[in-house]
C-alpha positions as CSV (number, residue, x, y, z in Angstrom):
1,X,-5.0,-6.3,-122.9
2,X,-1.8,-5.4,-121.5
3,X,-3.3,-2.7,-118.8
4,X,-5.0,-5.7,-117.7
5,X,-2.7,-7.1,-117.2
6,X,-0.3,-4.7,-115.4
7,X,-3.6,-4.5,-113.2
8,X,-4.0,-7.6,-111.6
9,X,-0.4,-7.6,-111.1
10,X,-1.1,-4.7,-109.6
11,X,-3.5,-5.9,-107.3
12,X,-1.6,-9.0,-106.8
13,X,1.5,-6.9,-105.2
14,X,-1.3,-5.2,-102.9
15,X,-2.8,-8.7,-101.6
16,X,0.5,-9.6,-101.0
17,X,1.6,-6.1,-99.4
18,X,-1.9,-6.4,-97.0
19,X,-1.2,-10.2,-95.8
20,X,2.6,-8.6,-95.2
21,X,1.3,-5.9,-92.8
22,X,-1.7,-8.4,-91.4
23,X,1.2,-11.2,-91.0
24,X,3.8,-8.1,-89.0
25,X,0.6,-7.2,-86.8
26,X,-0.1,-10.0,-85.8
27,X,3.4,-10.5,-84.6
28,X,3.8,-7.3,-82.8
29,X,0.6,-7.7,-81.1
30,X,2.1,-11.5,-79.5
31,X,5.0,-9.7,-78.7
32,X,3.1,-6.7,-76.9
33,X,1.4,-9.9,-75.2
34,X,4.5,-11.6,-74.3
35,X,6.2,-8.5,-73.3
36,X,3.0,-7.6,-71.0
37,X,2.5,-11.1,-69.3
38,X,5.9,-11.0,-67.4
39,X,4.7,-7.9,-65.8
40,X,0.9,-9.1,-64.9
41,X,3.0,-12.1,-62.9
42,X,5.6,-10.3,-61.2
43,X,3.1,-8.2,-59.7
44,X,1.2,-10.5,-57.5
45,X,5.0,-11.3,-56.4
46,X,5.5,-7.9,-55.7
47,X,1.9,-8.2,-53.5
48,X,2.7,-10.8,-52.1
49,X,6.1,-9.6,-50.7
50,X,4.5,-6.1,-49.9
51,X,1.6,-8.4,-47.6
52,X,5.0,-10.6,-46.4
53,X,6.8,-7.5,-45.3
54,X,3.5,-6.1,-43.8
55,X,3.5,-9.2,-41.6
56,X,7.3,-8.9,-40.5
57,X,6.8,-5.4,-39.7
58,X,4.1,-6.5,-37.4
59,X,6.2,-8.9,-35.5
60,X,8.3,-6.2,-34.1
61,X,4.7,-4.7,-33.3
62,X,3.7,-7.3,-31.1
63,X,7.5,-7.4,-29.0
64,X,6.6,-3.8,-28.0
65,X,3.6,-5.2,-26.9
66,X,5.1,-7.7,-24.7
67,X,8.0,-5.3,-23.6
68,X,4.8,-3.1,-22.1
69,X,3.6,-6.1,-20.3
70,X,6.8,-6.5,-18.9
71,X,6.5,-3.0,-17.6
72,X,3.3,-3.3,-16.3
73,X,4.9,-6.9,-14.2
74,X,7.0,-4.3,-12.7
75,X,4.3,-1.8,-11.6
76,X,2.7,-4.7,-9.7
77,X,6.0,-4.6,-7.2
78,X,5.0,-1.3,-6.4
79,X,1.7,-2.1,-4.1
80,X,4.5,-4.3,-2.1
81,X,7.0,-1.5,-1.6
82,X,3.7,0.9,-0.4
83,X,2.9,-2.4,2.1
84,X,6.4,-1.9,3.3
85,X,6.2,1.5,4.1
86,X,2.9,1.3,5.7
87,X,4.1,-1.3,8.4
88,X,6.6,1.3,9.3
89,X,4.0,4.2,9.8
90,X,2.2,1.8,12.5
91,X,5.1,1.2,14.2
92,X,6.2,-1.9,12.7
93,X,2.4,-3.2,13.1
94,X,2.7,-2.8,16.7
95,X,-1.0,-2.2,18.0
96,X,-2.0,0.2,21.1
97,X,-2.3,-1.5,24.4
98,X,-5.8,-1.8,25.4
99,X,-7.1,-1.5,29.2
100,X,-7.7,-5.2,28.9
101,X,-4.3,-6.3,27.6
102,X,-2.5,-4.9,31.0
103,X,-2.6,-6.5,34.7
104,X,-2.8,-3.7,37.5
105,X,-0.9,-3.8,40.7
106,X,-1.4,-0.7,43.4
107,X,0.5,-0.8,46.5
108,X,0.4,2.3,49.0
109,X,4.1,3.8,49.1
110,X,6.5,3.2,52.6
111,X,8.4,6.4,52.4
112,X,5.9,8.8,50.8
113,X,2.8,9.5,52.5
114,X,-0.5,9.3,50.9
115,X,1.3,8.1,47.8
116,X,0.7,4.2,45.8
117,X,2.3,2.9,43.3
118,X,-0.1,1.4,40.2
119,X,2.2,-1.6,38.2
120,X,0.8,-2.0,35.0
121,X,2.1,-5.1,33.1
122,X,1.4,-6.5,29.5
123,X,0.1,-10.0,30.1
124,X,-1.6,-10.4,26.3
125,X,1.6,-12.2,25.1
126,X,2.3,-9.5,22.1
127,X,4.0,-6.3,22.0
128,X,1.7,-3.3,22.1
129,X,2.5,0.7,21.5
130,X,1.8,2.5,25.8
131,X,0.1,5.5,25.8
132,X,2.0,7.1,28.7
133,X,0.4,10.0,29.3
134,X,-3.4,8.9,28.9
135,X,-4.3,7.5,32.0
136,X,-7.5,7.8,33.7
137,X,-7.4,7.3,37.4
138,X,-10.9,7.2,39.2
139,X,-11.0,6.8,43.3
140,X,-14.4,6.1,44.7
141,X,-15.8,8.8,46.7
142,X,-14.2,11.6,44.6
143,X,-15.7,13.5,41.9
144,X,-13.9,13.0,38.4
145,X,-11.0,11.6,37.4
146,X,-7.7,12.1,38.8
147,X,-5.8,15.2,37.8
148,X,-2.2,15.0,35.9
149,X,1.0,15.7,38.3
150,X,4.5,15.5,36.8
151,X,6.3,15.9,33.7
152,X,4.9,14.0,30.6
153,X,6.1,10.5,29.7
154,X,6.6,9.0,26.2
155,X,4.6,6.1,24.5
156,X,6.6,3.0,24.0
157,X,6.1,-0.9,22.6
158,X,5.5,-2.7,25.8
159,X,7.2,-6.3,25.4
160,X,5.1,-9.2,26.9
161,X,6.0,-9.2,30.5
162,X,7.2,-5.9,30.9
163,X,5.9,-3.3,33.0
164,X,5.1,0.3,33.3
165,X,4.7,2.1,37.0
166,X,2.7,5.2,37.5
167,X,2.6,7.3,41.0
168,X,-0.9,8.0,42.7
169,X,-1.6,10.9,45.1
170,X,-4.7,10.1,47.4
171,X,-4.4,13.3,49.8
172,X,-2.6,16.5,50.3
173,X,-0.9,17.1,53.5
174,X,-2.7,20.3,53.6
175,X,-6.0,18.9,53.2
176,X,-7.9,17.8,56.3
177,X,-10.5,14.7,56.4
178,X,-11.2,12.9,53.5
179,X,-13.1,9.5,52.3
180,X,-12.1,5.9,52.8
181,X,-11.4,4.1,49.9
182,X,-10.0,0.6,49.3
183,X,-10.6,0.5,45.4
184,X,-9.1,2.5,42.3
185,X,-10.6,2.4,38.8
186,X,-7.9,2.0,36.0
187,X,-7.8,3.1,32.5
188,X,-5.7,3.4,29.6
189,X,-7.7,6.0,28.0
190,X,-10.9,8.1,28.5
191,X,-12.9,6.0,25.8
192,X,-12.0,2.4,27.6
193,X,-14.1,0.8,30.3
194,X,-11.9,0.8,33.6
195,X,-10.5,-2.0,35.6
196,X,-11.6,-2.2,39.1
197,X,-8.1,-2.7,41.4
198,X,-7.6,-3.1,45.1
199,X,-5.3,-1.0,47.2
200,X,-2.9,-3.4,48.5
201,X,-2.3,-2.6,52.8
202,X,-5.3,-0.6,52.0
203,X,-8.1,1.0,52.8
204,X,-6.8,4.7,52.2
205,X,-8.2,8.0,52.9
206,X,-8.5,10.3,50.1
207,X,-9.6,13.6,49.6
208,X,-7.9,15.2,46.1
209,X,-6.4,12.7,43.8
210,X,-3.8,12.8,41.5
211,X,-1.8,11.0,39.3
212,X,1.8,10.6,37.2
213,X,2.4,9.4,33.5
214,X,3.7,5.9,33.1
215,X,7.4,5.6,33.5
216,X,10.0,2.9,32.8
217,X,10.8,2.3,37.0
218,X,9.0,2.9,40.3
219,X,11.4,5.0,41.5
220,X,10.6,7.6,38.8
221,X,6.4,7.4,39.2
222,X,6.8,8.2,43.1
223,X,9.2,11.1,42.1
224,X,6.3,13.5,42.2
């Protein structure tokens, strides 16, 4: 009777021992709970910051960006500076003189015989580059163009209104007879149509023509 007792006392000190380590379980596992949620909220903070900070970091991204296109705005004044240059290879955008853009004059000389003076002048209202030592001279009744006589002459911009004098040869003194002629064909160069121009105090015998470069005065086309 008495070990029966002792036995459900027994068993009553385990029931009571069980709910003790139930009831201390159960706590621990709320705490583990309580201790864990703190950390399962910070860390979509921590996300969100780390997707914030990626954002920021792009921002500086994006500056570079423009800085480039502010490079490039400065490449595009480069075109203008190779326009610039360009005018200054042609002269200043000075074109040639064409046949067409000159008046001819040709007077036979006083002083030298068989000698005229051809007066070229720019009547096309705008400056154009001479070629001074392209002339083409053609007298009717001769074979060929004129040959070259003299010293070489240098190209220059022809203002409107100015004029240019070369010095023709229409016979030698050593040459006898000859052809009448009382009309010279002019030409800039060998590639342009000629102007027909009448010998002032003309006609003129000719037998062996020749002719200068274009020079600044008359006196220095009927030096040769």
């Amino acid at each position: 009777m008495t070990y029966a007792v002792r036995s459900r006392r027994a068993t009553a000190a385990l029931a009571v021992l069980s709910l003790g380590i139930l009831a201390l379980t159960a706590c621990k596992g709320d705490a583990d709970q309580d201790a864990s949620a703190p950390g399962t909220t910070a860390s979509p903070s921590a996300t969100k910051g780390g997707k914030g900070g990626g954002k920021d970091t792009d921002k500086p991204s994006t500056a570079g960006q423009g800085d480039g296109e502010d490079s490039s705005g400065g490449a595009e004044g480069t075109p203008a500076a190779s326009e610039a240059g360009t005018d200054e290879g042609q002269d200043g955008g000075v074109g040639m003189c064409e046949t067409t853009d000159l008046s001819y004059k040709v007077t036979v000389a006083s002083k030298l015989v068989n000698h005229a003076l051809l007066a070229a002048t720019n009547k096309s209202g705008d400056p154009c580059l001479l070629p001074a030592n392209e002339l083409v001279i053609t007298i009717p009744g001769l074979d060929g163009a004129a040959e070259h006589m003299g010293p070489e002459g240098k190209d220059w911009i022809m203002k409107p209104g100015e004029t240019a004098y070369a010095g023709i040869l229409f016979s030698r003194a050593d040459t006898a007879g000859g052809k009448s002629a009382a009309t010279v064909e002019v030409a800039l160069t060998a590639s342009e149509s000629p102007a027909t121009v009448t010998i002032a105090d003309g006609p003129v015998t000719v037998n062996d023509g020749q002719v200068t470069s274009f020079y600044g005065t008359a006196e220095d086309a009927l030096t040769y």
